[in-house]
BASEDREN-758918 format. One line per 8 residues: number of its first residue (from 1); their letters; for each residue x, y negated, z of N, C-alpha, C. Coordinates in Angstrom, 3 decimals, always signed. Example, Ala and Ser with C-alpha at 12.3 -4.5 7.8 and 13.67 -1.06 7.14 Angstrom:
2
1 = as = +13.190:+5.690:+7.800:+12.300:+4.500:+7.800:+13.200:+3.300:+7.800 ~ +12.850:+2.250:+7.080:+13.670:+1.060:+7.140:+12.900:-0.030:+7.870
//
This chain:
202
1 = xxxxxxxx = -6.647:-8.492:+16.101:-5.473:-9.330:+15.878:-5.919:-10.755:+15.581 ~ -5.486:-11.551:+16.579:-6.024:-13.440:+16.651:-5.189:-13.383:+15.180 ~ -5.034:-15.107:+14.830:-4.491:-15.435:+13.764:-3.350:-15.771:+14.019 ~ -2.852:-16.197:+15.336:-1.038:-16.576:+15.495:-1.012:-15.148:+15.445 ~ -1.482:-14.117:+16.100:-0.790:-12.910:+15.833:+0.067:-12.499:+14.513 ~ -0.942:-12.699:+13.613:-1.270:-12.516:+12.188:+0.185:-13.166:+11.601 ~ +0.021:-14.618:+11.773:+1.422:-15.297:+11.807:+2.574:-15.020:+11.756 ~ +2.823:-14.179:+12.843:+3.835:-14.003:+13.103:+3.891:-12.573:+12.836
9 = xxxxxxxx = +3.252:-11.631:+12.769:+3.561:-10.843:+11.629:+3.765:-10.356:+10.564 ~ +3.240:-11.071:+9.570:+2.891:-11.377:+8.536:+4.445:-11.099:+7.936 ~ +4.961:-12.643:+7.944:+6.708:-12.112:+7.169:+7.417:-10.705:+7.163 ~ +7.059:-10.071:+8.825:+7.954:-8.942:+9.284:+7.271:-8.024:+8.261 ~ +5.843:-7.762:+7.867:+4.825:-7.018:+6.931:+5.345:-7.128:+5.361 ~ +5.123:-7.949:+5.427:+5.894:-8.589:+3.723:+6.691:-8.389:+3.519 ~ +8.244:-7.926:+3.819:+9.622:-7.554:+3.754:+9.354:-5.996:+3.852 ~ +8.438:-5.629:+5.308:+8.919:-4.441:+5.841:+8.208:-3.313:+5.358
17 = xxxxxxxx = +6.663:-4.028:+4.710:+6.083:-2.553:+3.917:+6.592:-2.742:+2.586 ~ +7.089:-3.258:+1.836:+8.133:-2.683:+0.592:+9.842:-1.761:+0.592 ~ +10.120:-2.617:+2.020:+10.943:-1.908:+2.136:+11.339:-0.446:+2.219 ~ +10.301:-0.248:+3.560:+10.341:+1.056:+4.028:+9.881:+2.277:+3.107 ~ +8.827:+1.675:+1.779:+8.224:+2.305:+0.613:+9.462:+2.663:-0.245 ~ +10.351:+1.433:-0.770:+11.588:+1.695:-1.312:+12.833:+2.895:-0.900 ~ +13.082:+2.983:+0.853:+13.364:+4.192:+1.141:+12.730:+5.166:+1.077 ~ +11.428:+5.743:+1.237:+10.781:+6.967:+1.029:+11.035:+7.467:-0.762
25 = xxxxxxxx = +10.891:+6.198:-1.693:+11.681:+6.476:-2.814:+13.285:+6.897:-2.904 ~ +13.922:+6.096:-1.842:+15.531:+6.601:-2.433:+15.694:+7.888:-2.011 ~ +15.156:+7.862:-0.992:+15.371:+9.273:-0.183:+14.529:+10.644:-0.864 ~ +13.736:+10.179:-1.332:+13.042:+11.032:-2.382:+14.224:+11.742:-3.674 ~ +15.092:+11.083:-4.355:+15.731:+10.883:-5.105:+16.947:+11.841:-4.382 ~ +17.208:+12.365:-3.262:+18.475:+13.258:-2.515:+18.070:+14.644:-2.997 ~ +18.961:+15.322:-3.427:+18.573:+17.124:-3.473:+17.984:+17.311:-2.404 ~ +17.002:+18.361:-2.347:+16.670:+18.972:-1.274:+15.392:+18.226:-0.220
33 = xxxxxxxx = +15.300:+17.144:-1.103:+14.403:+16.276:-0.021:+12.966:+16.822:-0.015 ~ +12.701:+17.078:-1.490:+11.161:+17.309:-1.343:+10.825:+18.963:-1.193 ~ +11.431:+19.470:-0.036:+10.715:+20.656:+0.719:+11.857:+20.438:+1.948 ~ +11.069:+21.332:+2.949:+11.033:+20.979:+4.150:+12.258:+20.863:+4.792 ~ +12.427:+19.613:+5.661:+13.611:+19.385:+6.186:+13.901:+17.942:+6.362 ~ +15.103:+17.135:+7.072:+15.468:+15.705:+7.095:+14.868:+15.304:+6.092 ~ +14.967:+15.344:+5.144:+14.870:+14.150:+3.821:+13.123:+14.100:+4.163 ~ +13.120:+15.734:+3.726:+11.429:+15.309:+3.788:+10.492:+14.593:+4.881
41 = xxxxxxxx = +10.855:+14.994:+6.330:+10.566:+14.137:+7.154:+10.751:+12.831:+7.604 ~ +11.991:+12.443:+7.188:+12.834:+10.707:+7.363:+11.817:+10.022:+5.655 ~ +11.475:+10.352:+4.545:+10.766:+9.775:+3.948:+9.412:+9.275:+3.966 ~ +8.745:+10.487:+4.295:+7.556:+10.603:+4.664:+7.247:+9.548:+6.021 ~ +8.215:+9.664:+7.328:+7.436:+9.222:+8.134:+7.840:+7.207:+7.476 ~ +8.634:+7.073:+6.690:+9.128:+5.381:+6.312:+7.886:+5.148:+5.370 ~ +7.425:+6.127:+4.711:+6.431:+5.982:+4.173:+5.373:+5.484:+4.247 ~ +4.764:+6.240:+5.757:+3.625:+6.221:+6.532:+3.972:+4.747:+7.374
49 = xxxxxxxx = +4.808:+4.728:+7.729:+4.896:+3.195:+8.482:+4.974:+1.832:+7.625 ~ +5.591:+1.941:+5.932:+5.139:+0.975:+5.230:+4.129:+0.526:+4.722 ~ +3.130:+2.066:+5.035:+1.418:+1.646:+4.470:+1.089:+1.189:+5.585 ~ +1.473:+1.459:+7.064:+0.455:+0.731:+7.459:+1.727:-0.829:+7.532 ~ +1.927:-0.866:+7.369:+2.195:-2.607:+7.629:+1.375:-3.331:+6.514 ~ +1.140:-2.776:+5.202:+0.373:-3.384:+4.320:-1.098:-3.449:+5.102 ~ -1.436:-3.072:+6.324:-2.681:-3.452:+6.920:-2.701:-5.077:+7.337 ~ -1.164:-5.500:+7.838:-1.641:-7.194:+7.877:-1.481:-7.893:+6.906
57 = xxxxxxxx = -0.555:-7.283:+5.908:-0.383:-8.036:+4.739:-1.864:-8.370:+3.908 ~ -2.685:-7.176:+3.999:-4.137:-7.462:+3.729:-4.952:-8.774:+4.470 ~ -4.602:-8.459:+5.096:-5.312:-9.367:+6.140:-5.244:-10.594:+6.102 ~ -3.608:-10.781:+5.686:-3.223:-12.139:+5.605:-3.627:-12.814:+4.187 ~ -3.673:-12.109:+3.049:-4.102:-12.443:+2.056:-5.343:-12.636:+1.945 ~ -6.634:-12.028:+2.679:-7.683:-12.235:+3.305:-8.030:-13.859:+3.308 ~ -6.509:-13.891:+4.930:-6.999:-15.110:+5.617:-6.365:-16.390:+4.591 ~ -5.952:-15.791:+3.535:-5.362:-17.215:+2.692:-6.681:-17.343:+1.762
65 = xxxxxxxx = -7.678:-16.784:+1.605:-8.575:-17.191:+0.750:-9.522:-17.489:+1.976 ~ -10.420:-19.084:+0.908:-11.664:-19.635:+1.538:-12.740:-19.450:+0.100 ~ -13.276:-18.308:-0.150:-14.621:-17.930:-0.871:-15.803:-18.776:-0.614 ~ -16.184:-19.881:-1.493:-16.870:-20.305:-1.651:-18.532:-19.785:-1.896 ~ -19.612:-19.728:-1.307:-20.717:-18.908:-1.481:-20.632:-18.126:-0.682 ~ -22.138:-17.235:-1.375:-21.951:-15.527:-0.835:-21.599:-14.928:-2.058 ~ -20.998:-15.458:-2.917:-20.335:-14.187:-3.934:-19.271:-14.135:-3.851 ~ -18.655:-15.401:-3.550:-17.668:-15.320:-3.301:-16.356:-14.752:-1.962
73 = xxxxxxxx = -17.725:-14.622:-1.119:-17.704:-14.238:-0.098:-17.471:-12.472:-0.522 ~ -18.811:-12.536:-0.614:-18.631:-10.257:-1.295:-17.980:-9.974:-2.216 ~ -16.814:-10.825:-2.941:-16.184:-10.096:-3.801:-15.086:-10.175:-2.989 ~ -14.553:-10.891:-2.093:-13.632:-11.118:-1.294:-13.582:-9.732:-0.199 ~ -14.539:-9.519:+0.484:-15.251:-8.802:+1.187:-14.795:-7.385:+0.649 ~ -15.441:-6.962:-0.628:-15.378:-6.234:-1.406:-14.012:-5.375:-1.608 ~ -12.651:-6.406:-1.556:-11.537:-6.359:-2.394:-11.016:-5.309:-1.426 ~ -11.164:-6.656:+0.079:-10.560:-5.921:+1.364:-10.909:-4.598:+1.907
81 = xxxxxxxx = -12.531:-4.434:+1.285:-12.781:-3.170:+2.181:-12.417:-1.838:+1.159 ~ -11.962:-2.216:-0.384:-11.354:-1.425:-1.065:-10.074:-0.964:-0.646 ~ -9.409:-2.030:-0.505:-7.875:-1.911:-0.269:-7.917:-0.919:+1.178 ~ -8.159:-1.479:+2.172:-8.442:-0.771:+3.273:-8.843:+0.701:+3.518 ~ -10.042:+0.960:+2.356:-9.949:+2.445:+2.247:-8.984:+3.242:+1.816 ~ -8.609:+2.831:+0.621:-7.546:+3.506:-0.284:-6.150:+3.359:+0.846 ~ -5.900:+2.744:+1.743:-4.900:+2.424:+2.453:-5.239:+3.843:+3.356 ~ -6.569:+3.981:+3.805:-6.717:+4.908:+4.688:-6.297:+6.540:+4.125
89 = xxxxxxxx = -7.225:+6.580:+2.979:-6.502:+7.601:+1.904:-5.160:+8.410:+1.725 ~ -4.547:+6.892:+1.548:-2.946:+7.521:+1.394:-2.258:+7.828:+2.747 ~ -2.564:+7.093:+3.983:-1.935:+7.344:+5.137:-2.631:+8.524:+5.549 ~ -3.792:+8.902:+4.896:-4.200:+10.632:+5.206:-3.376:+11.519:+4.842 ~ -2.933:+11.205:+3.061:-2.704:+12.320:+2.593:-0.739:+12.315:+2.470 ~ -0.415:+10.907:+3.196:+0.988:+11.382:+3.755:+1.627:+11.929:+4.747 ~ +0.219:+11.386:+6.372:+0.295:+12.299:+7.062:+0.016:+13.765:+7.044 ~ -1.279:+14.269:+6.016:-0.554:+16.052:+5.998:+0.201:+16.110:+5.571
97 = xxxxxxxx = +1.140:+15.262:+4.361:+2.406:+15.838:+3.362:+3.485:+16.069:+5.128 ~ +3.467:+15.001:+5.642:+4.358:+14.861:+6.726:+4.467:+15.904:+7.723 ~ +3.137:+16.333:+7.971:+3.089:+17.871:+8.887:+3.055:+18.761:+8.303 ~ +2.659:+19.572:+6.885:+2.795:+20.122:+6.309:+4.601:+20.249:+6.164 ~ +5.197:+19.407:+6.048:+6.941:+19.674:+5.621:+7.340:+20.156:+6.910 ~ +6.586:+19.807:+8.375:+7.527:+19.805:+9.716:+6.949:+21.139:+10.094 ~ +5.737:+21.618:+9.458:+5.237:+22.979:+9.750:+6.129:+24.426:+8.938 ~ +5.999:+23.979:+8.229:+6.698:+24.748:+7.005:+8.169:+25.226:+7.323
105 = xxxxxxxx = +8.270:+26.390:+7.182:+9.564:+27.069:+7.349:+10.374:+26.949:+5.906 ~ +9.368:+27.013:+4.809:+10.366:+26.846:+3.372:+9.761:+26.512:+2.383 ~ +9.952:+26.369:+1.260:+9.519:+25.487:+0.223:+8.037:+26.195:+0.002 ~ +8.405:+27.347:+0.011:+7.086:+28.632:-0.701:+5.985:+28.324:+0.477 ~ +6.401:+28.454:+1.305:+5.104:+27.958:+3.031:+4.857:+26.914:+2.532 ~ +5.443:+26.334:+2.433:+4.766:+24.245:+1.879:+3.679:+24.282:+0.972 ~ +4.113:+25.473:-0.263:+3.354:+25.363:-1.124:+1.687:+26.065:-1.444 ~ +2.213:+27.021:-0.169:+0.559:+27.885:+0.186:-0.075:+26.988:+1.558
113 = xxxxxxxx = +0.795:+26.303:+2.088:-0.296:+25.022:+3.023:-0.969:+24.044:+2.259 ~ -0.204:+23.717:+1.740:-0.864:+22.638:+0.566:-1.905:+23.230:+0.020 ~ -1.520:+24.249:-0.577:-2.753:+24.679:-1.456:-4.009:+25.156:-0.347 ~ -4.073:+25.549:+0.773:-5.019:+26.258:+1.715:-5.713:+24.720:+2.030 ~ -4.721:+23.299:+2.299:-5.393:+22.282:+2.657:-6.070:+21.642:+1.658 ~ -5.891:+21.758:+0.228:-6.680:+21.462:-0.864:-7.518:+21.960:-1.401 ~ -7.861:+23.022:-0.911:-8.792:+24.048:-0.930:-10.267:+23.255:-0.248 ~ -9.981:+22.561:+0.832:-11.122:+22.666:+1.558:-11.998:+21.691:+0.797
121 = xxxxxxxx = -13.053:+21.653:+0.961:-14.053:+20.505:-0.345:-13.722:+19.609:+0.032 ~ -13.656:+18.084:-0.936:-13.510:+16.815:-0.761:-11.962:+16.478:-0.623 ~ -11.185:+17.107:+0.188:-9.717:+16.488:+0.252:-9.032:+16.352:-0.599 ~ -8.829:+17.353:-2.093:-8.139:+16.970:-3.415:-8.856:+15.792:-3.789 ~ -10.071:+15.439:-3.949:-10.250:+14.138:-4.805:-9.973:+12.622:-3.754 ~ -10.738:+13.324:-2.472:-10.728:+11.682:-1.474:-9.016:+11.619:-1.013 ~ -8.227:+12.494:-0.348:-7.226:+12.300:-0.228:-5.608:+12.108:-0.884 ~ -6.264:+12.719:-2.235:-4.873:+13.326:-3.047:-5.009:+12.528:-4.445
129 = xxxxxxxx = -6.312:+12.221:-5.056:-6.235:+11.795:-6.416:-7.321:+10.302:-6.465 ~ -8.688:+10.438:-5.886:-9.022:+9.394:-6.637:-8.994:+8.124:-4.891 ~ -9.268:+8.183:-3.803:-9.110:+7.918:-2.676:-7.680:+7.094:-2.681 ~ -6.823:+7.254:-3.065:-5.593:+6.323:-2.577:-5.423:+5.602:-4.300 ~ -6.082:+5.721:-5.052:-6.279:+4.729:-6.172:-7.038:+3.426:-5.405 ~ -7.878:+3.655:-4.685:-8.448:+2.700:-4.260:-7.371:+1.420:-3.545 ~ -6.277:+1.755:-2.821:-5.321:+0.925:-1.930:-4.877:+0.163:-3.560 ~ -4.341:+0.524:-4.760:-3.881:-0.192:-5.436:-4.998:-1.191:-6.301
137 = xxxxxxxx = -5.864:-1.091:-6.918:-6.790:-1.859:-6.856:-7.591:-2.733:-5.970 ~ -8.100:-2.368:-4.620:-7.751:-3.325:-3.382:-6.891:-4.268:-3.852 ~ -5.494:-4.049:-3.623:-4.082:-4.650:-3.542:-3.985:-5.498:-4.535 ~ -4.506:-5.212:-5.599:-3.859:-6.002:-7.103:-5.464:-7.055:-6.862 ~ -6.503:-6.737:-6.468:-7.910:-7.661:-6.483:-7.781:-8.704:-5.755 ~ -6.679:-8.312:-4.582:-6.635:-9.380:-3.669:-5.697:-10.309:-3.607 ~ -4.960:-9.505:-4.346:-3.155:-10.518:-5.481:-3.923:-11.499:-5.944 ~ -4.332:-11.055:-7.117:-4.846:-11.876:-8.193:-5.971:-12.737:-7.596
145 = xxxxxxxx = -6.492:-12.736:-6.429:-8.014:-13.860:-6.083:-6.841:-14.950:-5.493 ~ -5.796:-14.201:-4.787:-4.371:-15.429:-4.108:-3.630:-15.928:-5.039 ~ -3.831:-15.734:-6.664:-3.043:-16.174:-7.253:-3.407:-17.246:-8.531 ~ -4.732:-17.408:-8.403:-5.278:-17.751:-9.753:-6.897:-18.868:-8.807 ~ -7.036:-20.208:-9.401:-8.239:-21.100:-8.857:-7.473:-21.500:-8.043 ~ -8.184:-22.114:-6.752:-7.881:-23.487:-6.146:-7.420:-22.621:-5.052 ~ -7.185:-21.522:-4.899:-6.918:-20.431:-3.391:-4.912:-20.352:-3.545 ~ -4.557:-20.925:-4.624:-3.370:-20.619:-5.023:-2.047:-20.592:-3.959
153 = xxxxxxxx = -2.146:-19.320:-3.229:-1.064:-18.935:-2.872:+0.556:-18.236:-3.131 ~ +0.083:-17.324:-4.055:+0.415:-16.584:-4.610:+1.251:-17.050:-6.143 ~ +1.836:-16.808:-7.008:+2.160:-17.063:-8.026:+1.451:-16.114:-9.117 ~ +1.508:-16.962:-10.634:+0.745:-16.426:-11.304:+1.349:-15.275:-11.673 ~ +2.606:-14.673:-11.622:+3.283:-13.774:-11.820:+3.240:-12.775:-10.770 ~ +2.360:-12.623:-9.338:+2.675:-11.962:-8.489:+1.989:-10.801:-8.980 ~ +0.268:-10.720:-9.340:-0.434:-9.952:-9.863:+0.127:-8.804:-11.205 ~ +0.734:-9.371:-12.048:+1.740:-8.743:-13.113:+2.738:-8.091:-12.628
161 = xxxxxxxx = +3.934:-8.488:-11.172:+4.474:-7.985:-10.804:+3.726:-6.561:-10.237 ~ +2.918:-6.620:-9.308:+1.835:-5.656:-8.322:+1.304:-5.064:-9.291 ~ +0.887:-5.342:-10.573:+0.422:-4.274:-11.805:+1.450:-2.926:-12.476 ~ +2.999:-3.751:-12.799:+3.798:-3.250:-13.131:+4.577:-2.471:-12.171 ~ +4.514:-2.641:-11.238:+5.037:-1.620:-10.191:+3.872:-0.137:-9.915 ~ +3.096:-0.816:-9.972:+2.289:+0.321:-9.644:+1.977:+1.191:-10.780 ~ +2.034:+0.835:-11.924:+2.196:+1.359:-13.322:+3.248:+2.498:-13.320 ~ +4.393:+1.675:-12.822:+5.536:+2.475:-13.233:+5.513:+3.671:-11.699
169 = xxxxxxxx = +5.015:+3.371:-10.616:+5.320:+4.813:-9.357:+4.391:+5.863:-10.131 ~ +3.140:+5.130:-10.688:+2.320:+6.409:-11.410:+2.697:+6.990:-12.459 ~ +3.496:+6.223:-12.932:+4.248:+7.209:-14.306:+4.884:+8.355:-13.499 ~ +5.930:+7.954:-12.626:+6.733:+8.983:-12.277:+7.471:+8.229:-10.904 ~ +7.128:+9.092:-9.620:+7.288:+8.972:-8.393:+9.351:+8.245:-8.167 ~ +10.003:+8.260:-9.533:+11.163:+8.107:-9.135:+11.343:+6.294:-8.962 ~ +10.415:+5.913:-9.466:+10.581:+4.815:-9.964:+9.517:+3.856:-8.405 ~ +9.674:+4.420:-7.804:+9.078:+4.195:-6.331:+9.671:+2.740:-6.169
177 = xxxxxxxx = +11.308:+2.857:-5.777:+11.677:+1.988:-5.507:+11.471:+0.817:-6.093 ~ +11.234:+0.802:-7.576:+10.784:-0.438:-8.535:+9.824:-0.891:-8.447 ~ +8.712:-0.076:-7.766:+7.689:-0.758:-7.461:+7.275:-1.101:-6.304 ~ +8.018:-0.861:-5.336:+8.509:-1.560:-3.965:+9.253:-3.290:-4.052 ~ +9.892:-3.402:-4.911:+10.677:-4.429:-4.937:+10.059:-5.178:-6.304 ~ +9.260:-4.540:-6.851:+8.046:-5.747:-7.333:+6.992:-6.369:-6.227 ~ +6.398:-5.356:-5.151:+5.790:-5.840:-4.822:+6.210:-6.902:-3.322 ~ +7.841:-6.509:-3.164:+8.305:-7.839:-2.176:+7.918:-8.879:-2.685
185 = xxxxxxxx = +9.140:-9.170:-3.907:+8.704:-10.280:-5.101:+7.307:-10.485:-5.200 ~ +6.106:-9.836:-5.403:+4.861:-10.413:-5.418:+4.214:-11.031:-4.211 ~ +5.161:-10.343:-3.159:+3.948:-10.969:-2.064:+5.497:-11.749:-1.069 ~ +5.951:-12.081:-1.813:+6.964:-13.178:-0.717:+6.457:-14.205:-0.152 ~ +5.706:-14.938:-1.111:+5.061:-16.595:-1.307:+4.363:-16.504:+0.090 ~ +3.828:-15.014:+0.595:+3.089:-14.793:+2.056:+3.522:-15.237:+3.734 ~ +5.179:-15.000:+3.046:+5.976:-15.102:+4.306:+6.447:-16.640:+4.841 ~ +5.724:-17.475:+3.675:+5.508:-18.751:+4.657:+4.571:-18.804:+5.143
193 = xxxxxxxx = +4.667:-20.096:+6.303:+3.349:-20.426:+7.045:+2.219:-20.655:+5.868 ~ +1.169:-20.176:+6.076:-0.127:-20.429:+5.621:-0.526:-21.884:+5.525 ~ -1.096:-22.611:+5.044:-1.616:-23.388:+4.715:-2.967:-23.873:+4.792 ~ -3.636:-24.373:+5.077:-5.309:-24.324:+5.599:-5.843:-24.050:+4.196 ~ -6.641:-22.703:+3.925:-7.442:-21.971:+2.774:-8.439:-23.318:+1.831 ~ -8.174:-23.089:+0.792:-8.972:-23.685:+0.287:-10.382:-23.205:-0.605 ~ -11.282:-23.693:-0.557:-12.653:-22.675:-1.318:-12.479:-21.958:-3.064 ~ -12.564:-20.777:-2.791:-12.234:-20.253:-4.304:-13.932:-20.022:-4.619
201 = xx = -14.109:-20.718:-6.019:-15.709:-21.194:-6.676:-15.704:-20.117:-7.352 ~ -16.773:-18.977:-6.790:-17.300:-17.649:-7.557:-18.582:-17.397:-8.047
//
């Protein structure tokens, strides 16, 4: 992806992966949603399409920092290739939630697939628990380098917003939507044109 690409996706990214996160929350919130059926599939797949739009939103926050050095360079480096994993993580472990619900004849099948797919070594910790921690730390490393020094894109409040949202989905999955619509609010300042990067001194 050139950088007009980037451009011009960027806004549609910034609106559209909070959004679509915010429905997989409301829709979460319907009786009946979380075992197999509409709800579960219409969430899941808004889900999976709002993580990946946070792939240019990365990118773009990327291309708004100019890292001064090579440290500044590898912590930059660093942030992205965090975020990026943990991004990969969760779009793993929503795509099995997602085939797992469309496989599944009933709640009890859901719950012996799940368990047969967590079974296998490595997928409970890389896919399910410590692996998609990584996308929110990424996310909040690369807030806060856009929001703070001479890189100032971002507002100093965006990072606090992107903290507190993500605080509150880990308390308890209902609160999804709140931390969807913190993190519009945090990353709006994105959906203007960019500005030529300036060197952040690390």
């Amino acid at each position: 992806m050139n950088a007009t690409q980037l451009s011009r996706l960027t806004p549609y990214a910034v609106v559209g992966a909070p959004a679509l996160m915010a429905l997989y929350g409301g829709i979460r919130l319907v009786p009946g949603s979380r075992q197999p059926g509409l709800g579960w599939t219409a969430g899941h797949t808004a889900m999976f399409a709002g993580l990946l739009l946070f792939a240019p939103v990365f990118l773009a926050l990327r291309r708004r920092l100019a890292p001064g050095g090579a440290a500044g360079r590898i912590a930059v480096g660093a942030a992205l290739g965090t975020a990026f994993a943990g991004l990969l993580c969760s779009l793993a472990q929503i795509g099995i939630d997602l085939v797992v619900g469309v496989v599944a004849a009933d709640k009890a099948e859901q719950s012996r697939l799940f368990d047969r797919v967590q079974e296998v070594p490595g997928v409970l910790p890389v896919v399910y628990q410590d692996g998609p921690l990584l996308f929110y730390v990424g996310l909040l490393a690369l807030v806060t380098a856009a929001s703070v020094g001479a890189a100032r894109t971002l507002r100093w409040w965006s990072p606090v917003l992107v903290l507190l949202g993500t605080v509150a989905a880990g308390a308890d999955l209902a609160f999804v939507p709140l931390a969807a619509a913190c993190y519009l609010v945090a990353l709006a300042p994105l959906a203007r044109p960019a500005a030529a990067p300036r060197p952040v001194l690390v």
